[in-house]
mmCIF entry with sequence, helices, sheets and N, C-alpha, C, O atoms, coordinates in Angstrom:
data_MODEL
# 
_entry.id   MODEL 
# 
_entity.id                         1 
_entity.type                       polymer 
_entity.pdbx_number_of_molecules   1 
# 
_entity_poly.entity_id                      1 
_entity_poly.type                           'polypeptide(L)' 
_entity_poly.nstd_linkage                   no 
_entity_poly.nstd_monomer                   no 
_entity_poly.pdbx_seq_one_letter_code       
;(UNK)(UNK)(UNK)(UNK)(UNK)(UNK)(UNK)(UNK)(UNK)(UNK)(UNK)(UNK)(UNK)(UNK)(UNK)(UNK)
(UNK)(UNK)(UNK)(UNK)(UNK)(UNK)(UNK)(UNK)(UNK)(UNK)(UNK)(UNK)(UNK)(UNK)(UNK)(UNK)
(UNK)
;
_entity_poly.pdbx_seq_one_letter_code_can   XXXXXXXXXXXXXXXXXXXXXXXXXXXXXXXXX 
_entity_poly.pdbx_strand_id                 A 
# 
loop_
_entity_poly_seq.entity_id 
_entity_poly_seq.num 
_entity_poly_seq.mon_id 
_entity_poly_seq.hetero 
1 1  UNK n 
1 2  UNK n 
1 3  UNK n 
1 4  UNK n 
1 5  UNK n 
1 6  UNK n 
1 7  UNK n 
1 8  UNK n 
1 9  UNK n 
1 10 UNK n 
1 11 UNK n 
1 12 UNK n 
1 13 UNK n 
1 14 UNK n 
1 15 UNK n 
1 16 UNK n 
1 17 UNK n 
1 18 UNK n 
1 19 UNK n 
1 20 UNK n 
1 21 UNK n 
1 22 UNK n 
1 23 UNK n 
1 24 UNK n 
1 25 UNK n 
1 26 UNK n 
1 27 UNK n 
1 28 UNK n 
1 29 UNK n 
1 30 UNK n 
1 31 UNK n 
1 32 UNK n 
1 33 UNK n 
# 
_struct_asym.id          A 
_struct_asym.entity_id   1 
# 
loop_
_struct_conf.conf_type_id 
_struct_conf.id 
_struct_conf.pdbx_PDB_helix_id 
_struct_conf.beg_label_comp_id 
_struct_conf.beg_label_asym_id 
_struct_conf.beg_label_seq_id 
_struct_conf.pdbx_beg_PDB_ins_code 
_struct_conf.end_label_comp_id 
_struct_conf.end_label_asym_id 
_struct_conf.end_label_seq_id 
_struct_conf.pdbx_end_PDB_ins_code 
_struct_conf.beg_auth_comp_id 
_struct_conf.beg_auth_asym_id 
_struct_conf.beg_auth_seq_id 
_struct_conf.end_auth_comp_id 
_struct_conf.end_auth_asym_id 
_struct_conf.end_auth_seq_id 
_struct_conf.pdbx_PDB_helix_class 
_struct_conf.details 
_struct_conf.pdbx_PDB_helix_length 
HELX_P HELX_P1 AA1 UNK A 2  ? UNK A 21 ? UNK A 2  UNK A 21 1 ? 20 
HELX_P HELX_P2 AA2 UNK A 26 ? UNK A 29 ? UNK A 26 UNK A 29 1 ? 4  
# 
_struct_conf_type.id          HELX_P 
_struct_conf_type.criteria    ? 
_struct_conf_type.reference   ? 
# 
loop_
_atom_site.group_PDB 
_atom_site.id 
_atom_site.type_symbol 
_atom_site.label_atom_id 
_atom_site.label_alt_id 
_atom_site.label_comp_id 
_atom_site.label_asym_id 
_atom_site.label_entity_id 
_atom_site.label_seq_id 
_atom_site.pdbx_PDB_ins_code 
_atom_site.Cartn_x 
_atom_site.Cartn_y 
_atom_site.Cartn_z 
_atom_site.occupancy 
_atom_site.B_iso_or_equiv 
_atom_site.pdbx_formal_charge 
_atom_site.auth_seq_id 
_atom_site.auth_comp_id 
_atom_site.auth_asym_id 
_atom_site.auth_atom_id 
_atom_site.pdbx_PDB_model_num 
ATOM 1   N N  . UNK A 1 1  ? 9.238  12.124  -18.541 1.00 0.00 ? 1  UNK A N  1 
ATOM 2   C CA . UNK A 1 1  ? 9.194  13.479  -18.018 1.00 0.00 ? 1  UNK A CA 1 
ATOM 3   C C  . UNK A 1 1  ? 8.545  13.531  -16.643 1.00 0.00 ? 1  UNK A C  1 
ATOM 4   O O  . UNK A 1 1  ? 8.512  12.642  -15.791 1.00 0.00 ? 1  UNK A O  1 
ATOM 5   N N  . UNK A 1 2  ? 8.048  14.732  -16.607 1.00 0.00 ? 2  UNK A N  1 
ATOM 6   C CA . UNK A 1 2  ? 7.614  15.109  -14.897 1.00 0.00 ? 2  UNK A CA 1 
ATOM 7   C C  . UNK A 1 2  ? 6.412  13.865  -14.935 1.00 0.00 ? 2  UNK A C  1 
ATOM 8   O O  . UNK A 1 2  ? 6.519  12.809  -14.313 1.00 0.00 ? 2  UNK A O  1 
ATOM 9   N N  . UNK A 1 3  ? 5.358  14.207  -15.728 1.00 0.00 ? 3  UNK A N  1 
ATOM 10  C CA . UNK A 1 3  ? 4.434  13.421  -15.578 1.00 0.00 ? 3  UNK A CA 1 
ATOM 11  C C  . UNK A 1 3  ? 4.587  11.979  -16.065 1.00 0.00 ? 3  UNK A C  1 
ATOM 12  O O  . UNK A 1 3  ? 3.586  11.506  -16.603 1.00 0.00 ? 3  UNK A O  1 
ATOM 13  N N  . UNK A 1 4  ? 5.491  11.330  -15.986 1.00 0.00 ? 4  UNK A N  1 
ATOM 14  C CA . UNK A 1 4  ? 6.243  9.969   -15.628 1.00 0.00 ? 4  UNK A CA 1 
ATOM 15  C C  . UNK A 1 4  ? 6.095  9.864   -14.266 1.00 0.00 ? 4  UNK A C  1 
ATOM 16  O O  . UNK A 1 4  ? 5.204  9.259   -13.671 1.00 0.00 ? 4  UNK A O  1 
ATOM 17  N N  . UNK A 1 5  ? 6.900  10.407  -13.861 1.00 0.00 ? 5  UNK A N  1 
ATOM 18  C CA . UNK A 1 5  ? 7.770  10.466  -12.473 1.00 0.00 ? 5  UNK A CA 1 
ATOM 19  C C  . UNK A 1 5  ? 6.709  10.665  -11.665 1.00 0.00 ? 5  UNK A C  1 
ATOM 20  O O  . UNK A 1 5  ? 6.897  10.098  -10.589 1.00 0.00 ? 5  UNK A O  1 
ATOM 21  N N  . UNK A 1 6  ? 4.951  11.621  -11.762 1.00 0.00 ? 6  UNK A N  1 
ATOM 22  C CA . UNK A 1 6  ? 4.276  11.631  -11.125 1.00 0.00 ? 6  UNK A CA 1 
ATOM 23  C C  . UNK A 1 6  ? 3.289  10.251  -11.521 1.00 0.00 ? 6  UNK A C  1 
ATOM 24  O O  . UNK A 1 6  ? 2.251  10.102  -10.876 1.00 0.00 ? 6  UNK A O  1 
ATOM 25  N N  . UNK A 1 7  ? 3.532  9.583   -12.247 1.00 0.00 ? 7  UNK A N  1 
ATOM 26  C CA . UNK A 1 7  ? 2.510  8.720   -12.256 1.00 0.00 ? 7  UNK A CA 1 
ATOM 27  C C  . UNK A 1 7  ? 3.121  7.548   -11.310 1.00 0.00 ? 7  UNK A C  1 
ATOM 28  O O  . UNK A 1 7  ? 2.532  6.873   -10.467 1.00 0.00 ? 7  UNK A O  1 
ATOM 29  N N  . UNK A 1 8  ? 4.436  7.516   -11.694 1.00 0.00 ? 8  UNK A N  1 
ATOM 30  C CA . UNK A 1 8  ? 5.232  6.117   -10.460 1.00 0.00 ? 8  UNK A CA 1 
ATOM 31  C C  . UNK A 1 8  ? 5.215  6.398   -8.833  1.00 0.00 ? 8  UNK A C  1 
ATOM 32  O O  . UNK A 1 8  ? 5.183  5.629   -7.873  1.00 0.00 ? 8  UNK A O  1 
ATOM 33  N N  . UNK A 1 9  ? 5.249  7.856   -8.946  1.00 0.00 ? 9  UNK A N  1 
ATOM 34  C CA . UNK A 1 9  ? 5.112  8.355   -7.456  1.00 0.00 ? 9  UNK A CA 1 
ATOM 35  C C  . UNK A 1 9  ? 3.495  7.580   -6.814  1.00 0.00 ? 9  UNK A C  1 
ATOM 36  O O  . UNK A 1 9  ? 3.343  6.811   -5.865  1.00 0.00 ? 9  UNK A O  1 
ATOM 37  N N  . UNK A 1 10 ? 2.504  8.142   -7.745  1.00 0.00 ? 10 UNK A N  1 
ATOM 38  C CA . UNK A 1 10 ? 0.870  7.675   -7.403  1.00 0.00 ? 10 UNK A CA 1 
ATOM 39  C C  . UNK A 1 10 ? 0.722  6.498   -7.438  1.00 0.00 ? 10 UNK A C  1 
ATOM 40  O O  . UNK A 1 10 ? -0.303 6.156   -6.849  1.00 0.00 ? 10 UNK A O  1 
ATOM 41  N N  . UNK A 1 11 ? 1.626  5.206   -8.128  1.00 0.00 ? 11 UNK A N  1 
ATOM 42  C CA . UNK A 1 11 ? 1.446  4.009   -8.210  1.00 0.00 ? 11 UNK A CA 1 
ATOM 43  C C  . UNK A 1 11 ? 2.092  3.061   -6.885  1.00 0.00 ? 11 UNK A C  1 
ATOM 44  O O  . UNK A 1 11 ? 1.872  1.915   -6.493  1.00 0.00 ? 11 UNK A O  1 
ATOM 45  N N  . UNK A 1 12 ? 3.100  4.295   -6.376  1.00 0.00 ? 12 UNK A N  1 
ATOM 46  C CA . UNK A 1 12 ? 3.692  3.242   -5.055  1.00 0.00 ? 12 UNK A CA 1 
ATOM 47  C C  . UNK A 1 12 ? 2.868  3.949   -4.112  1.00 0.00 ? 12 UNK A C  1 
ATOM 48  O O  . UNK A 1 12 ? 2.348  3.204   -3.281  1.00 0.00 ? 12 UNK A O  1 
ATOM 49  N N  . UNK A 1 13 ? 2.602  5.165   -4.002  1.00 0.00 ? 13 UNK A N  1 
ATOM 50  C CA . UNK A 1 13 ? 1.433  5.203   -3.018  1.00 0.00 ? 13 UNK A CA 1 
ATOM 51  C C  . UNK A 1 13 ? 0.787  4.347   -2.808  1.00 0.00 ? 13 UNK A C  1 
ATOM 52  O O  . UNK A 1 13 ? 1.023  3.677   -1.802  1.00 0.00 ? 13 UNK A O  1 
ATOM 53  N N  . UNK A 1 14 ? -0.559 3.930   -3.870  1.00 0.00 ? 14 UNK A N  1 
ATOM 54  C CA . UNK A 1 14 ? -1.216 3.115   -3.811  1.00 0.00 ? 14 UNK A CA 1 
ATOM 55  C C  . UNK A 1 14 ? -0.525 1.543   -3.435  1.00 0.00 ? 14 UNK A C  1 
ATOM 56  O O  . UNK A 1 14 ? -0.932 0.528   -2.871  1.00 0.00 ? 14 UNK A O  1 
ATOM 57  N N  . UNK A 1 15 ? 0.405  1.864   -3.915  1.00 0.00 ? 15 UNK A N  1 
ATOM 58  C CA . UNK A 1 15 ? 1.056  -0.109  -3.619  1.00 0.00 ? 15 UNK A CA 1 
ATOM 59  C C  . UNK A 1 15 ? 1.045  -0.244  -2.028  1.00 0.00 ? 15 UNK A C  1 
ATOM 60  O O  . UNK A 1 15 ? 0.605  -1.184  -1.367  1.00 0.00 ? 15 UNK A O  1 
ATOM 61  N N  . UNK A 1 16 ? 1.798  1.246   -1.468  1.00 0.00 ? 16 UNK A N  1 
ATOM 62  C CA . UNK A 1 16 ? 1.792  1.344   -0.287  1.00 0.00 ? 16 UNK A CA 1 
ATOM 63  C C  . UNK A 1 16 ? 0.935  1.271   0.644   1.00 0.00 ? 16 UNK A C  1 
ATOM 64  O O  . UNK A 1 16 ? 1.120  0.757   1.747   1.00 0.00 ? 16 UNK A O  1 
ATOM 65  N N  . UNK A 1 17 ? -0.307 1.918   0.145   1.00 0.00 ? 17 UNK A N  1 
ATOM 66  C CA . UNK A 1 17 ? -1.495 1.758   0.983   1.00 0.00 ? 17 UNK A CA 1 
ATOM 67  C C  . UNK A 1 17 ? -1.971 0.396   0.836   1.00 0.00 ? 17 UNK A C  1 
ATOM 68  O O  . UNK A 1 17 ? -2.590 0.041   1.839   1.00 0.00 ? 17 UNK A O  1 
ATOM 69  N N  . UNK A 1 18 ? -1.898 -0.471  -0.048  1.00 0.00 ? 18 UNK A N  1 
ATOM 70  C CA . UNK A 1 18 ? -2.286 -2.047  -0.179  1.00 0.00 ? 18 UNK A CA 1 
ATOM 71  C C  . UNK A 1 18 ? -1.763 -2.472  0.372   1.00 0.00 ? 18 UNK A C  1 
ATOM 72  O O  . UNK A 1 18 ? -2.407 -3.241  1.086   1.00 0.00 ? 18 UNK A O  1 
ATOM 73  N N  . UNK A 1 19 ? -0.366 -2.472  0.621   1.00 0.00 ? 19 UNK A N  1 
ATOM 74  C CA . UNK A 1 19 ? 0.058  -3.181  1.372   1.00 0.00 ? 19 UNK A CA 1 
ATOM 75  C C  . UNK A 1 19 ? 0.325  -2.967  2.560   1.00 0.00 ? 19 UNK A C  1 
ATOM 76  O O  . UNK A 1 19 ? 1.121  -3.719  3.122   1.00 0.00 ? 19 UNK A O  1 
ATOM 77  N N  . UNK A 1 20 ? -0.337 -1.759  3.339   1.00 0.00 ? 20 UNK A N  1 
ATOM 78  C CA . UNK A 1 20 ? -0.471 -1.634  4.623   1.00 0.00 ? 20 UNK A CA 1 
ATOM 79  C C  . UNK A 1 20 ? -1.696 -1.821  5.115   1.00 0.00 ? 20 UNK A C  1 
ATOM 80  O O  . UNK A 1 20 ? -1.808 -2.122  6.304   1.00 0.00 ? 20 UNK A O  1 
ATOM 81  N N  . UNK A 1 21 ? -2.827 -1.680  4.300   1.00 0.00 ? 21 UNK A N  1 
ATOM 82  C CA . UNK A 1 21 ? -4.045 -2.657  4.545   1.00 0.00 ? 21 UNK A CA 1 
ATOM 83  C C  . UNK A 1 21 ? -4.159 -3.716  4.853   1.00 0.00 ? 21 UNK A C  1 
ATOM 84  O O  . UNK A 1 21 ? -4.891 -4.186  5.723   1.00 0.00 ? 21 UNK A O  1 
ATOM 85  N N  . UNK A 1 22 ? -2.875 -4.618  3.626   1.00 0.00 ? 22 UNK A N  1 
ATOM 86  C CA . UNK A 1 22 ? -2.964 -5.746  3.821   1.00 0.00 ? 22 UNK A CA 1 
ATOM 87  C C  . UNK A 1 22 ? -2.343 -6.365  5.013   1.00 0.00 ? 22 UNK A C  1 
ATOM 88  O O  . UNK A 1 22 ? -2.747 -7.429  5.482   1.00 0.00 ? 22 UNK A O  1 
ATOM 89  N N  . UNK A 1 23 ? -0.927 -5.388  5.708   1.00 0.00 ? 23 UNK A N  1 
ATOM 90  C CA . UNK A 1 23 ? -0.963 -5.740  7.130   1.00 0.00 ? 23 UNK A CA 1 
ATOM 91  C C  . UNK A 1 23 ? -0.876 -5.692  8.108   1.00 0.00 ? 23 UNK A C  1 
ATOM 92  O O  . UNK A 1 23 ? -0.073 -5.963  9.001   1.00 0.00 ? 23 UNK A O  1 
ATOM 93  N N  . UNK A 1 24 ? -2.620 -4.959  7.840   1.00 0.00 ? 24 UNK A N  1 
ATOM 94  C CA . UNK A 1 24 ? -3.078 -4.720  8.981   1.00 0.00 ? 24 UNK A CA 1 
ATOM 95  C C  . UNK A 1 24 ? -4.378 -5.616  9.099   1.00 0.00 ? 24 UNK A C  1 
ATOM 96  O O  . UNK A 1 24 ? -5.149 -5.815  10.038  1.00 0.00 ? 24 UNK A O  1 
ATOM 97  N N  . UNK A 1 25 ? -4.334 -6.084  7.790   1.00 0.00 ? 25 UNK A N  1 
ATOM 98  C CA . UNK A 1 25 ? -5.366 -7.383  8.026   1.00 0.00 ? 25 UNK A CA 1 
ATOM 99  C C  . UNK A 1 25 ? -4.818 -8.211  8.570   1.00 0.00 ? 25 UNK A C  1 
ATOM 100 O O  . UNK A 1 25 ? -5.364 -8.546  9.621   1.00 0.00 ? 25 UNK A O  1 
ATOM 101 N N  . UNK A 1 26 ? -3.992 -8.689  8.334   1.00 0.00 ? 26 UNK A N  1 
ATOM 102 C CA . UNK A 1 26 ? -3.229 -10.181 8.566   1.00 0.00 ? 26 UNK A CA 1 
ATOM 103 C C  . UNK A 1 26 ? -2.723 -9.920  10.598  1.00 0.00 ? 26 UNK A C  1 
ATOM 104 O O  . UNK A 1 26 ? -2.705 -10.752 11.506  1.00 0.00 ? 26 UNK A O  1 
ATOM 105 N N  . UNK A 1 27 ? -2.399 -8.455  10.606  1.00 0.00 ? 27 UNK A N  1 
ATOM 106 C CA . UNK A 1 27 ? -1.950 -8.611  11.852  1.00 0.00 ? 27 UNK A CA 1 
ATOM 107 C C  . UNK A 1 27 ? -3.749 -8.305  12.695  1.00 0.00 ? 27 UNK A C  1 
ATOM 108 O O  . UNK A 1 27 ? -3.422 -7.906  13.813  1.00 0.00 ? 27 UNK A O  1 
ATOM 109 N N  . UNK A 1 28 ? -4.866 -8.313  12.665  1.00 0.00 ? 28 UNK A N  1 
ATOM 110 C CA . UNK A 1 28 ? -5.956 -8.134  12.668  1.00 0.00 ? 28 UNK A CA 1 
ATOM 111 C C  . UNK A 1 28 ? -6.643 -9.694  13.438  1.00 0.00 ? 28 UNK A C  1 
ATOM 112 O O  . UNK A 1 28 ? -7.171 -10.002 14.507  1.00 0.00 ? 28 UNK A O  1 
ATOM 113 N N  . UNK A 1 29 ? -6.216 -10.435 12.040  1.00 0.00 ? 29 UNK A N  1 
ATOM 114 C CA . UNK A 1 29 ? -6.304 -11.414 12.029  1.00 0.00 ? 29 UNK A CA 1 
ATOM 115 C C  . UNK A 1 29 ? -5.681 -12.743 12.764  1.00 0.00 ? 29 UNK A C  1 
ATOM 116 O O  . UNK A 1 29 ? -6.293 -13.765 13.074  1.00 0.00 ? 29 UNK A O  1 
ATOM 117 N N  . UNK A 1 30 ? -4.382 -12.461 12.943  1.00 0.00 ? 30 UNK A N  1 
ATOM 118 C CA . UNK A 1 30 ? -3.500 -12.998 13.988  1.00 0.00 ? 30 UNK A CA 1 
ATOM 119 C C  . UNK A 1 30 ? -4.030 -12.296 15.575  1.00 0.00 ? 30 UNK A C  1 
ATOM 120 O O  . UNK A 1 30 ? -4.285 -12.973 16.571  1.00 0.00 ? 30 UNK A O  1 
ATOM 121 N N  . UNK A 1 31 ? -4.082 -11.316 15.517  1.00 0.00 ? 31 UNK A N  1 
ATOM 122 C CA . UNK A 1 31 ? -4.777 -10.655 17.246  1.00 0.00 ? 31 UNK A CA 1 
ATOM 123 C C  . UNK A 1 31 ? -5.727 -11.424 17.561  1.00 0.00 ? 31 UNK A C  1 
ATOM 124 O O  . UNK A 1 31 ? -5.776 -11.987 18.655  1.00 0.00 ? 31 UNK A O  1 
ATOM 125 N N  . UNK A 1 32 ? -6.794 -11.581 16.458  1.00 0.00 ? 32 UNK A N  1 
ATOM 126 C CA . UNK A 1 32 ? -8.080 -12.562 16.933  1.00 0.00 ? 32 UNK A CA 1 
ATOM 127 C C  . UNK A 1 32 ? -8.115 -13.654 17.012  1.00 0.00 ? 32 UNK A C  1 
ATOM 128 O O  . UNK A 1 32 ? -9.046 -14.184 17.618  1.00 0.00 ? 32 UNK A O  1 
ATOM 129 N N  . UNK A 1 33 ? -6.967 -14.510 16.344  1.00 0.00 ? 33 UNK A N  1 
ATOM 130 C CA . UNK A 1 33 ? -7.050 -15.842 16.709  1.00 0.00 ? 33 UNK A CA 1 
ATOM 131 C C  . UNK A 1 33 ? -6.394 -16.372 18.541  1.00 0.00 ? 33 UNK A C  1 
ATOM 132 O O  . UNK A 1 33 ? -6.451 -17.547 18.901  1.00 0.00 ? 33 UNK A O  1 
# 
């Protein structure tokens, strides 16, 4: 139901934000070397 659909919505958020953390580490990390 709805609150399915809102829990997968909140779970790729979060995936999303991890993995734009993550590169922005890596590209962070490549700048400084």
């Amino acid at each position: 139901g709805l609150d399915y659909a809102a829990q997968v919505e909140n779970a790729l958020d979060r995936l999303a934000d991890q993995l734009e953390e993550d590169l922005n580490l890596d590209a962070l990390l490549a700048l400084a070397h």
